[in-house]
N, C-alpha and C positions, 0 to 999 in steps of 0.2 A: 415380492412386489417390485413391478419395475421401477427404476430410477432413472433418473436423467444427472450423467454426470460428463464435465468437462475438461478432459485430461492436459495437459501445455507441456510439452517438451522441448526444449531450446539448448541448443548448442554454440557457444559465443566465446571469440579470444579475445581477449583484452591483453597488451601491449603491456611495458614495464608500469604499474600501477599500483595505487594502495587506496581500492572503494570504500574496504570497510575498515576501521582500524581498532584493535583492542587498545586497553589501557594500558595498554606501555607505547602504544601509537604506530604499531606491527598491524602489518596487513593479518586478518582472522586466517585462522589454519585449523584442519581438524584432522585427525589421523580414520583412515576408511582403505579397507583394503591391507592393512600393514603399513602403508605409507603417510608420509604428511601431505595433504592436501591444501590448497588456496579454498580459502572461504569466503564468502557473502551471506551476509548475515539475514533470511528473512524478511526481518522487521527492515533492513538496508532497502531491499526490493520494494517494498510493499510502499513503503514512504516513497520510493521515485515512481512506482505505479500509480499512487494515490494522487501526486502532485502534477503527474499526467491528464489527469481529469478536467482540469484546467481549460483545454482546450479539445476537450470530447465531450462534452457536457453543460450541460445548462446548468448555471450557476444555482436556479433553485432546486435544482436532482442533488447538489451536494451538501457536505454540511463543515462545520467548525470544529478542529478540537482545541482547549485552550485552556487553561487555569480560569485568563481572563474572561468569565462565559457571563459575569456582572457588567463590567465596561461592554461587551460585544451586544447583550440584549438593550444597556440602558439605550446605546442608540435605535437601536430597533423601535424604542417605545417614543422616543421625540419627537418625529416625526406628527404621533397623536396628541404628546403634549409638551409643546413646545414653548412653553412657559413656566416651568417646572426647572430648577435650577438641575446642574450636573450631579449638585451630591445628592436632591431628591430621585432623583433618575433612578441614580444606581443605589439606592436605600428601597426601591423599588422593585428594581432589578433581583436584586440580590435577596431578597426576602420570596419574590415568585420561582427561583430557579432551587432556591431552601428546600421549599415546599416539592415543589415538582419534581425533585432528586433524591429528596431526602439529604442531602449532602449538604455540611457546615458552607458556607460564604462567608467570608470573615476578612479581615484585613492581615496579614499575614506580621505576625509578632515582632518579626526581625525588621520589615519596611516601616512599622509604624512607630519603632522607636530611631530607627536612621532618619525617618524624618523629622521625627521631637526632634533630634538635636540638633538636625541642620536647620529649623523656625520652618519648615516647609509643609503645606498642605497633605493631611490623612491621605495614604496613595487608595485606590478604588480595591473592596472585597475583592478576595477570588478565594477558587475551589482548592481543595488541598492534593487534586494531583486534577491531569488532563478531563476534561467533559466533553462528551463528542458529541454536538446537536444537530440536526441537520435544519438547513434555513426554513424549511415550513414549519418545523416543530418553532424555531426559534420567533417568527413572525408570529403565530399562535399563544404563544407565552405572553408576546410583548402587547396583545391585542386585549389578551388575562387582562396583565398588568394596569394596563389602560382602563379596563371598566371595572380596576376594585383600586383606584387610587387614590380615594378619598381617605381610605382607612384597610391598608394591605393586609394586616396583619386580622385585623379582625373578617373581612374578604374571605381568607383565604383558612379561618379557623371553620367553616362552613364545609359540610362535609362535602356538599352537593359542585360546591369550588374546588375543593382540593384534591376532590376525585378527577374533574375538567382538567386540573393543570397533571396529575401523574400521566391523564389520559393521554394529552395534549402532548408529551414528552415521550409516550412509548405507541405512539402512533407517526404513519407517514415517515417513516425511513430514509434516508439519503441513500443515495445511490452507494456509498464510500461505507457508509454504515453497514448495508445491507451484506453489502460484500465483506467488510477485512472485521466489523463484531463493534460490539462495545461492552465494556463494563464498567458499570457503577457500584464501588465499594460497600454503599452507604443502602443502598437499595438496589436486591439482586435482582428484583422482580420486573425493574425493566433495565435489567440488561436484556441484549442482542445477539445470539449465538452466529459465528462470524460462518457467510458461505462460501469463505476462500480459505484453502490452503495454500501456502506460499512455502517450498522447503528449502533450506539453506545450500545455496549454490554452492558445487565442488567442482573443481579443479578432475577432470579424467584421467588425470597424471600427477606423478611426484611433484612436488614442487620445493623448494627452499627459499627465504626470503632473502633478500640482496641488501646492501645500504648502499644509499648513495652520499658520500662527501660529499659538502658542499660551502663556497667560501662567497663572501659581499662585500666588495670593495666599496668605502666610506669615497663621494664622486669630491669632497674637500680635503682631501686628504693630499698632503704635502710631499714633493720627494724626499723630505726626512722622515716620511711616516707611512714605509711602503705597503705596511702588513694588510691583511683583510681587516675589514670592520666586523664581520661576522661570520662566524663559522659554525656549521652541524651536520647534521646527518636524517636521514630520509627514509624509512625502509618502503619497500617496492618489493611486487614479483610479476609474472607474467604468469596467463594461465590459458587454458580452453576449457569453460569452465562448462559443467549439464547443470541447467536449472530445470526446476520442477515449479509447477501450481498444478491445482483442480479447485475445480467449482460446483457445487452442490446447488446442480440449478431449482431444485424442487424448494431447498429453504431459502434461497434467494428468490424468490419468489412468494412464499410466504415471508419473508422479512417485508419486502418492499408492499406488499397488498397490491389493492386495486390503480389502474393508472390515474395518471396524472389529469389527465383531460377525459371530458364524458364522451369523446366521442374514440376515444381508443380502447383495446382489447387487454385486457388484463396479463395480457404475455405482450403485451410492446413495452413496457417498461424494462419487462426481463430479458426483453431484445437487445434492449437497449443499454441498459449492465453488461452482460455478457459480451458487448461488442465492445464496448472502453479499456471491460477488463482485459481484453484480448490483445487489443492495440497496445493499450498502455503498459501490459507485461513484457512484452513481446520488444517493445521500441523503447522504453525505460531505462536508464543507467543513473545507478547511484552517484552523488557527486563528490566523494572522498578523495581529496586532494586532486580535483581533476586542473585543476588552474597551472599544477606542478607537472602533469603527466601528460594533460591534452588525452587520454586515453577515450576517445572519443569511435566507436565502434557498435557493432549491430550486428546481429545476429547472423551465425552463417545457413543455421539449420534450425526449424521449427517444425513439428509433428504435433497436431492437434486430434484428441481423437475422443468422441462421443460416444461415453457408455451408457451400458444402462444396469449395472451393478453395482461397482465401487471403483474408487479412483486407483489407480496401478500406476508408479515410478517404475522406470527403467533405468534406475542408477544404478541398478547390480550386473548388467551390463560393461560397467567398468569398474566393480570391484577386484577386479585382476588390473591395474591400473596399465594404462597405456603408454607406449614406450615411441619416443622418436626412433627412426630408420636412420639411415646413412645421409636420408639430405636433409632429413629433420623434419620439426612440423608434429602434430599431433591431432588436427583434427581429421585428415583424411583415415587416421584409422581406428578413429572414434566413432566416423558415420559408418564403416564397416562392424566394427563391432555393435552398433546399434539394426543394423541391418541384417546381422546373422541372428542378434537376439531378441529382436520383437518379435520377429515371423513365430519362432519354436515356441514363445511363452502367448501367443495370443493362440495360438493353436492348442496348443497343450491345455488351456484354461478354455477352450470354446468362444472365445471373442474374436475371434478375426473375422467375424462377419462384421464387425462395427466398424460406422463410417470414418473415414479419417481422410484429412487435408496435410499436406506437406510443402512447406516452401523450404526451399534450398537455394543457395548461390555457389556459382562456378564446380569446375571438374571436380574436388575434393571433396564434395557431398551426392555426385554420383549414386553411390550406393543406396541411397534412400529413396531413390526414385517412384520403388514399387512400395510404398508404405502407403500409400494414399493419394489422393487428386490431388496432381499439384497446380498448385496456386501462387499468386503474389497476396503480399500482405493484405490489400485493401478487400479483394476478394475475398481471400480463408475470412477475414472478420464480418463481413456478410452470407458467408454462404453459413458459418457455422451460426448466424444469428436468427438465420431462414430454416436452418434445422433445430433450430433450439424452440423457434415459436410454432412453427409447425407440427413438432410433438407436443409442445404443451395445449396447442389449440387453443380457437378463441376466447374460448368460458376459461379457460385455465384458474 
């Protein structure tokens, strides 16, 4: 059966820098090839794509993740009733989000006795790890909430209620949802199988991490007291790094259902995912230690390419990892070796008849030329959204 899948391939250097940091506060590294590689962590990307959405996106296409999902609905609900004190709110709250998750709400053990003993007000329930809702489900809840507030619990012991709020909760998707997944511990049954894959960014070359010394002179500090105020160390590397995603446009599409408005096509929504996800991959940078590094840069090379199989990385393309020349540099013959190696493996596997777009900048991406239509960013993200809705068609 066919599929409809969205392949993203980017090539990007980043300057002396540390996006992602393991627990000892070292830039992530993973061995690939025989060598040590610069890493970016996924979940690193995924969060600066996600917090992209921001500004691609209507606030009600997105959604929440949060412990606090008690405090976040009880406002939702005041608006309806606003004569209801804050602790009725979220005793309200926190009993319809119980129900609809199956997941504990509680005041968490260690806040409720910090605040016994500083004499300070019980702090508001929350969940015992992140809940991801998206603002219609959460509007929906808090509208429950509102018409069983006389007596929540009894409300919501109703089978014909408590089926409305699971419903309520595993209907209408966020756009964010639809895409990177969700799961609920407590109740697997609405979880969200996620239509993005995001792979952990490497480095196309060796890399070794650096430290940087570093000293902070005290500004009242006397000429008998010439020393630093503060002294440490920093670790940094620099990289050109290949990231990967694909998108599974067929369950992002069942994820999200029908659109938004009755007068749109059931593939504009998925137009309209597909186009944020694009942008916001594509233009995204995590922001680990960036205040320190300014490592503030954009992609030199992007290859986007729509199958209709299964998603295919081209990181083994530079599992023989790549090596500076005599004037240095290493993306110039990273886009070569991406250009000697997609041609043979789309060929060899029958897909080089699928469509693909290519942006590139300056002489040193040259070689990529002939991979696909090339474009500028704002284009590739509508044209590949004009191809996304026009295969899936109206009725999709």
């Amino acid at each position: 059966m066919s599929r409809t899948i969205i392949d993203v391939h980017v090539l990007q250097t980043v300057p002396p820098s540390n996006l992602n940091r393991d627990d000892t506060g070292s830039p992530k590294t993973a061995f690939y090839g025989g060598v040590r590689r610069a890493r970016v962590s996924s979940q690193a990307w995924k969060r600066a794509t996600r917090r992209s959405f921001d500004g691609l996106l209507d606030p009600a296409e997105l959604g929440v993740r949060t412990k606090r999902v008690a405090e976040l609905l009880a406002d939702r609900i005041k608006p309806a009733l606003p004569d209801l004190s804050d602790a009725e709110r979220l005793a309200l709250a926190a009993e319809t989000v119980q129900v609809a998750t199956g997941s504990k709400i509680e005041v968490p053990k260690r806040k409720a006795e910090s605040a016994k003993k500083k004499g300070e007000e019980e702090p508001a329930p929350e969940s015992s790890y992140l809940m991801f809702l998206s603002s219609r489900q959460l509007d929906g809840l808090a509208a429950l909430a509102a018409e069983g507030a006389d007596d929540i619990k009894k409300f919501l012991k109703d089978k014909g209620n408590k089926a409305r709020a699971k419903q309520i909760a595993d209907t209408r998707h966020s756009v964010d949802i639809a895409l990177f997944g969700r799961m609920v511990a407590d109740s697997t049954d609405i979880n969200v199988d996620a239509a993005t894959q995001v792979a952990h960014a490497i480095s196309v070359h060796a890399v070794e991490n650096e430290s940087d010394y570093y000293t902070a002179v005290d500004d009242r500090n006397t000429g008998a007291e010439p020393g630093a105020g503060m002294i440490g160390t920093v670790d940094f590397n620099s990289a050109t790094l290949y990231r990967y995603a694909a998108v599974d446009v067929d369950l992002l599409r069942r994820n999200l259902g029908k659109g938004l408005r009755e007068d749109e096509s059931a593939a504009e929504p998925v137009r309209r995912a597909v186009q944020a996800f694009l942008h916001g991959f594509v233009a995204s940078l995590p922001t680990g230690k960036i205040n320190t590094f300014g490592n503030h840069t954009l992609p030199d090379a992007v290859i986007v390419k729509l199958r209709s199989t299964r998603p295919v990385s081209f990181v083994a393309a530079f599992e023989e990892p790549v090596t500076a020349d005599l004037t240095g540099g290493h993306l110039k013959a990273a886009c070569e070796k991406l250009a000697e190696y997609v041609p043979d493996l789309e060929r060899a596997y029958g897909s080089d008849g699928d469509p693909a777009w290519v942006l590139r900048i300056g002489p040193a991406t040259a070689k990529l030329a002939g991979l696909g239509t090339e474009t500028a960013l704002t284009e590739l993200v509508d044209a590949v959204g004009a191809a996304v809705a026009e295969r899936l068609g109206p009725d999709a």
